[in-house]
N, C-alpha and C positions, 0 to 999 in steps of 0.2 A: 699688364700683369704685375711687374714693378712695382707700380706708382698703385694697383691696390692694395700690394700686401705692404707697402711703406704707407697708405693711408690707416690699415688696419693697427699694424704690429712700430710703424716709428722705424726710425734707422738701425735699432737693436734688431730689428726681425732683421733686415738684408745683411747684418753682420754675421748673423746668425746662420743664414741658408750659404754662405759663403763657406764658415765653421762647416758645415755638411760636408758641401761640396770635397772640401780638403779634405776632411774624415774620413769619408767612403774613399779619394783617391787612395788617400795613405793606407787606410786597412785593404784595398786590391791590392797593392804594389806590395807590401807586405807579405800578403798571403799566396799571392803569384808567386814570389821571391822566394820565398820559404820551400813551396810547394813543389817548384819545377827544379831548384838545385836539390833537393831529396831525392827528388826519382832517378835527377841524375847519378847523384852517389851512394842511391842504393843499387844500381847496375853498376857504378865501379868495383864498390864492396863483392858485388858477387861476381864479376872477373877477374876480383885479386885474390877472390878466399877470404875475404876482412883483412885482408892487409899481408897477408901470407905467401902471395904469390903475386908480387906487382905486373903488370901486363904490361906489353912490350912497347905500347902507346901513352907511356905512363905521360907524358911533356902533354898530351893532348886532353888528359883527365884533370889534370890541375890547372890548366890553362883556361878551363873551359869551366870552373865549378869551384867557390869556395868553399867547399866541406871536404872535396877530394884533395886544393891545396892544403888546406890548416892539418889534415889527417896526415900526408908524406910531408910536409914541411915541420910536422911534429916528431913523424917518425923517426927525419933524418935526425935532427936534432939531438933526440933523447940515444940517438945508436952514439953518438958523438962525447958523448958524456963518458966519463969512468963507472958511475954509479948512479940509477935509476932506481927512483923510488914514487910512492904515489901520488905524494905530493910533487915531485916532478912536475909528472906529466901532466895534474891538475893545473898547476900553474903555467906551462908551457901551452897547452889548451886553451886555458882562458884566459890569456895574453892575444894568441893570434886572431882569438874569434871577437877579441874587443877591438884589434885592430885590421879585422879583411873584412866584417860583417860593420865597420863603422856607421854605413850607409844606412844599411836595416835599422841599426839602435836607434840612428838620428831620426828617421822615421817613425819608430815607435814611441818614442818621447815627445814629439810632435804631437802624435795622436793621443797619449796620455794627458798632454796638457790640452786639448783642445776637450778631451772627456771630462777635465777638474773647470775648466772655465767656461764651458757653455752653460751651466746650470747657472751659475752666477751672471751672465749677461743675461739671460731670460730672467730671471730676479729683478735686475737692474731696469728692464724695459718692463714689468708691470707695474714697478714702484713707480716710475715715469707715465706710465699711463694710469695710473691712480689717477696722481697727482694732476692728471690731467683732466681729468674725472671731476672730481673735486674742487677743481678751478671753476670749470664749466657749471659745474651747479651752487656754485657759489653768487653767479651771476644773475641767475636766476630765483623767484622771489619762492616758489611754489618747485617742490622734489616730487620729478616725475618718477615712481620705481620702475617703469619698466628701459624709461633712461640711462637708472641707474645701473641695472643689474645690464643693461649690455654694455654700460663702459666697463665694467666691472669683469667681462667676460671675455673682454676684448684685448683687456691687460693682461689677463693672466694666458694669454693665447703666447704671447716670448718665453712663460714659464717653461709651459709644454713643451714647446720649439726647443728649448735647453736641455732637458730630461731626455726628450727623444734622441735629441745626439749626443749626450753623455752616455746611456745607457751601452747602448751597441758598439759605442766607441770603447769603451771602458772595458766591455766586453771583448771584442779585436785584439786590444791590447793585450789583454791579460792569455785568452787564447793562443796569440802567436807568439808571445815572450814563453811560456809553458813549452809550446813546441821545439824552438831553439834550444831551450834547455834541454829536453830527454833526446836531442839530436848530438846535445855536446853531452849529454850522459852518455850515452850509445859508443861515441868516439872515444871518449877515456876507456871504457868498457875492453873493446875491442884494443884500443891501444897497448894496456894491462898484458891483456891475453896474449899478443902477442911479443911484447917485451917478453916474455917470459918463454914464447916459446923458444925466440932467438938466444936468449941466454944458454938454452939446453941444446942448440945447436950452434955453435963460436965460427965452424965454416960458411954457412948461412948467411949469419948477420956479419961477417965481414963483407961479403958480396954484395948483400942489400946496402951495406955502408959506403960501399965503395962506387956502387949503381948513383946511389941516392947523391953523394958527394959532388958525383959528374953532372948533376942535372939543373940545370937553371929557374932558379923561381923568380920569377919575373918580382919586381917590387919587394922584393923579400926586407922584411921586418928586420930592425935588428932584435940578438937572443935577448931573452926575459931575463939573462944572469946580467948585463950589462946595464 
């Protein structure tokens, strides 16, 4: 099977179906990823009230889910502060999600570049199988065309091979980077909300402060002030 499509397509096609290979891995992993820690912390969200009512297993929700740590590991944070404001939380947000979701990004950037350069190696192996075209009837005295138009069709078969997994790839990418985004919209959202509520309640958020203070976050990030 190999040795025909490296007869067909050149060593560009087998670099190419390798390119696949990793694409499709990386866009599952990605979208599993994405997919099953959402479900999880949208069942945390709704045992705490969005953040209003932490549950009493909170060490086993952020243990188990980076959306439900960077959310209490933000909250505590910002309770910790004298003064919370939007941009806070904004940047305390997108501090811990560029540093617990490292994994995901590394992956999706993977995928991004494997979507910008598969079109250019499928370029690079018809221009080589031109050329190879062109060798071949160079040699010979008399241009057979039906010769010609299948080396001709044969090269432009890596194009294809490039386009097909740029496309979807490209695709993936842009789809689950969107996602992440309206997931860390959602969190600020929710975070807002209830900064605010605690404010209008000072017995409250001293309790959540005091809760949140006692509890261990594994690998915890140093603050984004520092």
């Amino acid at each position: 099977m190999f040795s025909e499509i490296y007869t067909v397509t050149g060593p560009v096609g087998l670099v190419l179906i390798v390119m696949a290979v990793v694409a499709a891995f990386l866009a599952l992993y990605s979208f599993s990823y994405v997919f099953l820690s959402l479900m999880k912390f949208r069942a945390f969200m709704k045992s705490s009230s969005s953040l209003r009512s932490l549950p009493e297993d909170l060490k086993k929700w952020i243990d188990g889910n980076e959306f439900c740590y960077i959310s209490v590991l933000t909250l505590k944070r910002l309770l910790n502060r004298k003064e919370v404001s939007a941009e806070n939380i904004r940047q305390e947000t997108g501090f811990l999600f560029n540093i617990r979701l490292k994994g995901l990004f590394s992956a999706l950037t993977c995928l991004k570049v494997i979507a910008v350069i598969s079109p250019l190696c499928g370029l690079l192996g018809t221009v080589l199988g031109m050329l190879e075209v062109f060798d071949a009837l160079s040699l010979n005295t008399g241009v057979n065309p039906a010769l010609l138009s299948k080396g001709i069709s044969e090269a432009l078969i890596t194009t294809v091979m490039g386009l097909v997994i740029a496309i979807p790839a490209l695709i993936a990418f842009h789809l689950i980077n969107l996602w992440v985004r309206t997931i860390s919209g959602s969190i600020l959202n929710k975070l807002s909300l209830n900064m605010d509520d605690l404010d209008n309640r000072p017995e409250l958020k001293a309790a959540t402060a005091g809760r949140l203070n006692g509890l261990d976050f594994h690998d915890e990030p140093a603050d984004v002030r520092q």
